[in-house]
N, C-alpha and C positions, 0 to 999 in steps of 0.2 A: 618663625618663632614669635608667640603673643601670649597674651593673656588669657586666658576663657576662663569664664564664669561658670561656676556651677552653681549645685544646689546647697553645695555642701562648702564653697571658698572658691576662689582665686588658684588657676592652676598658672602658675610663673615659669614662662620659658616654654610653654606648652609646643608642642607639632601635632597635627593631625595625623594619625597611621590609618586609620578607614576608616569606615562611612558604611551608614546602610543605605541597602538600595534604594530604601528612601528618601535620602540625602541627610538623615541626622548621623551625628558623628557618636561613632562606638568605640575608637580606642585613640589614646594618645600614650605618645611618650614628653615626658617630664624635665628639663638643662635646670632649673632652679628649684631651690626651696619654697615648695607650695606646704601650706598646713590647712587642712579638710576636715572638716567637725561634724563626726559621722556616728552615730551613736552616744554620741557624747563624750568619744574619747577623740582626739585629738592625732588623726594618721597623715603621715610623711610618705606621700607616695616616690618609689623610687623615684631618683635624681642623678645627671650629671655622670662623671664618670663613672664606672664600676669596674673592680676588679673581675678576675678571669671567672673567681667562682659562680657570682649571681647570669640569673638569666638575662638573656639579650631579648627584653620582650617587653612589648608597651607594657608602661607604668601602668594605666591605668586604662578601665572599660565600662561602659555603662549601656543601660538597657534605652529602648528608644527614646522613651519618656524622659531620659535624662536620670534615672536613678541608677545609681552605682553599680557594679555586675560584679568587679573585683579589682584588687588593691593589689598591687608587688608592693610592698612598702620598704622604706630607705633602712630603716633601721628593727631590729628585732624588738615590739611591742606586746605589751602587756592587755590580754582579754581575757576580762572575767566572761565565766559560764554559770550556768546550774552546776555544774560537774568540779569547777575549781578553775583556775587562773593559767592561763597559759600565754608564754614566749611565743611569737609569731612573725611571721614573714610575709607570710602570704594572706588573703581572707576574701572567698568569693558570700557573695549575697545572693539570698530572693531577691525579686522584684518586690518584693511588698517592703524591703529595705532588713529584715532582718537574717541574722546570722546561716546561709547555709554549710560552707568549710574553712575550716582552720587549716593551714597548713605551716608545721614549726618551722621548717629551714624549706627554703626553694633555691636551691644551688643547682647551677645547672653540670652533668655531668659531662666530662672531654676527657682526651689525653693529656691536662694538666690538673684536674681535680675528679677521684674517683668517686662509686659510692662508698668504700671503706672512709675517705677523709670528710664525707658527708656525715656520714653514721659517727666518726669522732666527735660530730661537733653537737651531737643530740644529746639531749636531757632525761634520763629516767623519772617516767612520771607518775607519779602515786593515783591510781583509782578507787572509788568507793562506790560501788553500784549496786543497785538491787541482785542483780546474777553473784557478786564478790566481790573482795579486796584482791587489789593487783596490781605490779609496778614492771612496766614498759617503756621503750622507748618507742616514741609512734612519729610516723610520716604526717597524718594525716586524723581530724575528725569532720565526724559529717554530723547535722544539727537537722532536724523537722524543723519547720515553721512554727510550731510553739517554743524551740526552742531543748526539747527535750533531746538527747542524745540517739543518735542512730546509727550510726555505726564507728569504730576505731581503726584504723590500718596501721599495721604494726611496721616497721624495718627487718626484711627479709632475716635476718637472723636473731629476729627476737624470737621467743616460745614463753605462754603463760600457761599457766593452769585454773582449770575451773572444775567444781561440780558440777556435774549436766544429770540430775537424775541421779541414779547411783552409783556415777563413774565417774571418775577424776582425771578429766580430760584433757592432753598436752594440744595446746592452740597453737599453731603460727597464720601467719598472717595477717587476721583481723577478724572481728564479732559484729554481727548487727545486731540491733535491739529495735522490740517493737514500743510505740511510742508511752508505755506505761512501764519500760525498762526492762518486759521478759527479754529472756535470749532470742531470738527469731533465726541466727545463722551461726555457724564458724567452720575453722576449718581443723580439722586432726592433724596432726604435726606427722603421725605413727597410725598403722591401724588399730582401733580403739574400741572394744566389742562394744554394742551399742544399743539398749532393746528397742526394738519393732514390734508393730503389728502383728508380726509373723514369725516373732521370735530374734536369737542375737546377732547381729552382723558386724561385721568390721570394716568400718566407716573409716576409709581413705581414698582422696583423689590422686593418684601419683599425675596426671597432667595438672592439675590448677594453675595457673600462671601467678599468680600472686598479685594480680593489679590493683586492688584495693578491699577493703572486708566488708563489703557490702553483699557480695552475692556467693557466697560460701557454699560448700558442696554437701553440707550437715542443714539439712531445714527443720526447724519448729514449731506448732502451731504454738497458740499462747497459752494453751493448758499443758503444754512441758513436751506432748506426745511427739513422736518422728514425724515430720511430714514426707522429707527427703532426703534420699542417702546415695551414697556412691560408693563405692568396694572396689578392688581389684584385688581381695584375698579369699575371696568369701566364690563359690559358687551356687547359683540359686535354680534348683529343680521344683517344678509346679506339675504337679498330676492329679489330673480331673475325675473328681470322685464318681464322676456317673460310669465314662467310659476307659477310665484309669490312662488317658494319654497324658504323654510327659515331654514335657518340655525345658529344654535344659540352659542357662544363660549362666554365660562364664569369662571370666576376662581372659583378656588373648596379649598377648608381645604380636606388633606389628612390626616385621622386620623392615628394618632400610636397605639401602642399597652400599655399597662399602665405605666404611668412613663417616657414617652420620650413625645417630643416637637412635636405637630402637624407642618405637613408642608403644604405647599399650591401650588397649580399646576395654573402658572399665562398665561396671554395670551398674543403674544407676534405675531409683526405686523411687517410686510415689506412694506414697500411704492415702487413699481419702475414706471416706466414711464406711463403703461396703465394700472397694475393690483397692488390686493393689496394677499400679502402672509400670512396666521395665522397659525401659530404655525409650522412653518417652513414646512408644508405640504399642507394646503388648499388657492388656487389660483381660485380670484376674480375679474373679468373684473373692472374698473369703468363704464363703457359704459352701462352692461348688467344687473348691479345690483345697489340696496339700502342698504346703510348701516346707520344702526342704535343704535346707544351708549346711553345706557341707567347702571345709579347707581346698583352695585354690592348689594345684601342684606348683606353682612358683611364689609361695606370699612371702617368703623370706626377701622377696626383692622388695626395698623400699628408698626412701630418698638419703643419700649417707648426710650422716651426721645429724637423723632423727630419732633413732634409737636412743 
């Protein structure tokens, strides 16, 4: 236990936890009150003892060069954004030193603190964005290098609402945005008719895992159009105008074996300029073909408590 110097203060009480291969040091953990002057605000990299909730995980990490990587910090801090002010715990960086995520609470989850007493201790937080007004409680945001907003990750039982085009669409999860604030992703809470290239589909993923709202199963481009979609209500027939063959893609229930949770194999669409992509393998002129969207025989099934 010593002292190391950074670039940013005096770490007090420091331990080495690892190293790079190349023999500089990339993470420590923190016994004393260090104060670090990193953007101009003033962070307390966790310290000392901790209760059950916070994570058991170096205080602090930085890039070879000796720039910051990320902060556990001791106490919940205040950072401004472009976007508004936010409660913090956690804050990883670029390497060029500026903001890449905010994370509001970093509690680690056990059998003495759940994510329900996690999700008690969040904040509903008001947004103003180019896509809408909206108030969430969020895990987690991610930042570009200029700083502009790119994506929100909501808490598993959050659900907002937005315009998307001419539909008012139930979100969970989380949204990404492209670096001028269009929508670029999200996820449908419900399936949610959706218009295409090829007409209206019902945009839901029943697998998503929900890890974070960056890479959502509803894609974008930045003039509003679909880029990509996924359905498991929806089935898509394409029949080739020259030699009328048809080809039919449909979501299926993939049965388990006794005792585990059927899964479902969904379908899942590419829009680009002249052709349309399914399932990331089968490529379909618009020119050359018809497509046809017709109701799944089981789309009643959906995720409870999304309706």
């Amino acid at each position: 236990m010593y002292a190391v110097e950074t670039k940013y203060g005096i770490l007090n009480g420091a331990h080495i936890i690892g190293k790079y291969r190349t023999s500089e040091s990339e993470y420590y953990s923190v016994d004393e009150k260090s104060n670090l002057k990193v953007l101009d605000y003033n962070l307390v990299p966790l310290y000392g003892y901790q209760d059950a909730r916070r994570k058991e995980l170096p205080a602090i990490r930085f890039y070879k060069k000796g720039n910051i990587r990320n902060i556990s910090l001791n106490d919940s801090t205040k950072i401004s954004t472009k976007i508004g002010d936010f409660q913090v715990e956690k804050i990883v960086f670029y390497e060029n030193g500026m903001i890449n995520r905010l994370f509001l609470l970093d509690g680690k989850l056990s059998g003495f603190w759940s994510e329900d007493d996690e999700y008690k201790l969040s904040e509903v937080q008001h947004f103003n964005l180019p896509i809408g007004k909206f108030e969430a409680r969020v895990m987690s945001l991610h930042f570009y290098k200029d700083e502009n907003l790119k994506s929100i990750t909501f808490w598993p039982k959050e659900r907002i609402f937005l315009n998307i085009g001419d539909q008012k669409v139930n979100i969970r999860i989380g949204i990404s945005l492209y670096e001028d604030g269009s929508i670029e992703s999200c996820e449908p809470a419900k399936a949610t008719l959706i218009n295409t290239s090829i007409g209206k589909i019902e945009a839901f993923d029943i697998n998503t895992l929900g890890i974070h709202g960056e890479n959502n199963s509803l894609k974008f481009y930045k003039n509003g159009e679909v880029k990509e979609i996924v359905t498991f209500t929806n089935v898509i027939e394409v029949q080739n105008n020259n030699n009328r063959e048809k080809h039919r893609y449909s979501p299926k229930r993939v049965k388990k074996y006794s005792g585990d949770i059927d899964s479902f194999d969904t379908v899942d669409m590419e829009f680009l300029e002249n052709k349309v992509i399914i399932n990331k393998k089968y490529e379909y002129e618009y020119n050359n073909n018809t497509f046809i969207i017709m109701p799944y025989g089981e789309k009643s099934l959906t995720l409870s408590g999304d309706l």
